[in-house]
C-alpha positions in Angstrom: 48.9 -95.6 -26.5 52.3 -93.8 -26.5 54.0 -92.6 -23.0 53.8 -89.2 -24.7 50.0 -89.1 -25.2 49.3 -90.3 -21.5 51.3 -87.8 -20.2 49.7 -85.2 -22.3 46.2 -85.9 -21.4 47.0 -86.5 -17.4 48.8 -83.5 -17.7 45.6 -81.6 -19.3 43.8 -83.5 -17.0 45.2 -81.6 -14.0 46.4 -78.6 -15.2 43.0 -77.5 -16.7 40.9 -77.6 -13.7 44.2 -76.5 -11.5 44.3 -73.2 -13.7 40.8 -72.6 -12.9 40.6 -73.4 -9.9 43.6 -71.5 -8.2 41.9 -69.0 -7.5 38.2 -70.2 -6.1 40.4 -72.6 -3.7 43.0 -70.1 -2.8 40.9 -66.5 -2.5 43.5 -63.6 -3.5 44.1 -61.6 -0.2 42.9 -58.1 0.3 46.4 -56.0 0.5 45.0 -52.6 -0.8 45.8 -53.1 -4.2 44.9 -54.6 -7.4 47.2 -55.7 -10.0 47.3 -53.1 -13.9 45.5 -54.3 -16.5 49.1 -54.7 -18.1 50.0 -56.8 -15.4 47.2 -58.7 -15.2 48.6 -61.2 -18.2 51.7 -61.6 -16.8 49.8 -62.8 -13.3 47.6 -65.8 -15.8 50.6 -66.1 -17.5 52.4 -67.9 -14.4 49.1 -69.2 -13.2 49.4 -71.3 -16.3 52.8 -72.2 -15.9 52.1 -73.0 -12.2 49.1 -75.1 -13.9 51.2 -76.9 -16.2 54.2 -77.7 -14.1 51.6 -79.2 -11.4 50.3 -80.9 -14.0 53.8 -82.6 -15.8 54.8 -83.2 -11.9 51.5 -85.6 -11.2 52.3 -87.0 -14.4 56.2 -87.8 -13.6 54.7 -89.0 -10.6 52.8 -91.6 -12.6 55.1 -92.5 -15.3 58.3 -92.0 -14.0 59.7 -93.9 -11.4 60.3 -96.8 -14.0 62.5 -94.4 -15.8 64.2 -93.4 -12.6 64.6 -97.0 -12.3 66.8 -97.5 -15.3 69.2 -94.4 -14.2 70.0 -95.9 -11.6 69.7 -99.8 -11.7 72.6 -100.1 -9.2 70.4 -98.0 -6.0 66.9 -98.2 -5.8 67.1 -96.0 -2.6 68.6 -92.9 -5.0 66.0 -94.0 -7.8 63.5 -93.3 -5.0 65.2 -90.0 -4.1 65.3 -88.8 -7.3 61.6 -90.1 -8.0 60.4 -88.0 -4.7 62.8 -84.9 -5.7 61.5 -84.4 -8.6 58.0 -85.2 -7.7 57.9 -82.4 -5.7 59.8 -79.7 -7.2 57.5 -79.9 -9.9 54.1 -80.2 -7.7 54.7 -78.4 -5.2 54.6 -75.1 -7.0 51.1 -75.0 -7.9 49.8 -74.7 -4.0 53.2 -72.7 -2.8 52.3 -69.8 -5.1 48.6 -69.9 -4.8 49.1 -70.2 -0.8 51.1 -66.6 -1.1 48.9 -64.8 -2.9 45.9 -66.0 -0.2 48.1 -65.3 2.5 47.3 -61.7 3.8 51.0 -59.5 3.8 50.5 -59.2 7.9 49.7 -62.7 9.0 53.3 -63.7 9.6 52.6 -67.1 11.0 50.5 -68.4 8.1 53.9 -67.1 5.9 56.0 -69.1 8.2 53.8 -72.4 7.8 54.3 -71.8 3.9 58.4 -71.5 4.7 58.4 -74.6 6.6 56.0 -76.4 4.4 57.4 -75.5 1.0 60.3 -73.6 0.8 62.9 -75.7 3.4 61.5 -79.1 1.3 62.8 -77.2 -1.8 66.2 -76.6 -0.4 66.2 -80.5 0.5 64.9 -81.9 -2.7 67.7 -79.8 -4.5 70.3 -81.0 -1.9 69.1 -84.9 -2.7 69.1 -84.4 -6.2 72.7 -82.8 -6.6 73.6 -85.7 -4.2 72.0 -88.6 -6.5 73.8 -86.6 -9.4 77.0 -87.0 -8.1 77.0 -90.6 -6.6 75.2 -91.7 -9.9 78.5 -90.3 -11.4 80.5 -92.2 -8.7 78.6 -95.4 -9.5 79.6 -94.6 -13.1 83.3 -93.9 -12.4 83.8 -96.8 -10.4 82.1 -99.6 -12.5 79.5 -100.2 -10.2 76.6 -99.1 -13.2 77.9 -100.7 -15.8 78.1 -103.8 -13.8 74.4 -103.1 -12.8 73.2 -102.5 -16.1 75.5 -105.9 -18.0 73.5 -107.5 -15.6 69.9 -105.9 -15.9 70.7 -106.6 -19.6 71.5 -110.6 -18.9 68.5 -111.1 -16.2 66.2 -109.8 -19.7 68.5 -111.1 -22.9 66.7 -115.0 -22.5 62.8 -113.7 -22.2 64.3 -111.7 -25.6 65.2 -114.7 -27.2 62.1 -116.9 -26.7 
């Protein structure tokens, strides 16, 4: 089966029942108000997207630290970082939005365990990555993963010639 297909049917896997399930797991709060009918598509429409991305982030989490792994041949520790990055950024959505729109607008303590819980590891997931980003490029630069990669390729080249 092709990577492709896997991470089409784990990310259907997840995102299906995360879609409807949002929210029976995360009860919208009472604030007063309910959304237009016109807005109302707009509110599935990024419940879907929320959905999707949680689902494309369990399957990166499944499939793609090999990947990660070849990016960076010369530092598994920023493979790693990028691998956990990513990971969240792209999971981490799904129970961030779905958390705020269970939250009630005055419970100021629940809104500070979301800050603390998802939006300061955002800031540091984006920090990591644009640091992996530019040491990958300093790796690059200097030699250091080329010279990793010549020899990933010579550890491999004699179970290629058998």
């Amino acid at each position: 089966m092709k990577l492709r297909t896997k991470v089409l049917i784990v990310t259907l896997l997840v995102a299906v029942p995360a879609f409807i399930l949002g929210p029976v797991l995360f009860t919208p709060a009472d604030v007063g108000s309910e959304p237009s009918a016109a807005q109302i598509p707009f509110f599935m429409f990024l419940g879907a997207a929320d959905a999707i991305l949680l689902g494309l982030g369990v399957s990166f989490l499944v499939f793609g630290l090999p990947v990660l792994r070849m990016v960076s041949p010369d530092s598994r520790v920023r493979a790693w970082a990028m691998y956990l990055a990513i990971g969240y950024l792209m999971v981490s959505w799904w129970p961030h939005l779905n958390l705020h729109m269970s939250t009630p607008i005055q419970d100021w303590q629940m809104l500070l365990y979301i800050d603390f819980l998802f939006h300061l590891p955002l800031e540091i997931a984006g920090a990591v990555l644009a640091y992996c980003a530019f040491s990958t490029f300093m790796s690059w630069r200097g030699g250091k993963l080329a010279e990793a990669i010549q020899a990933e390729a010579q550890a491999v080249s004699p179970e290629t010639t058998r």
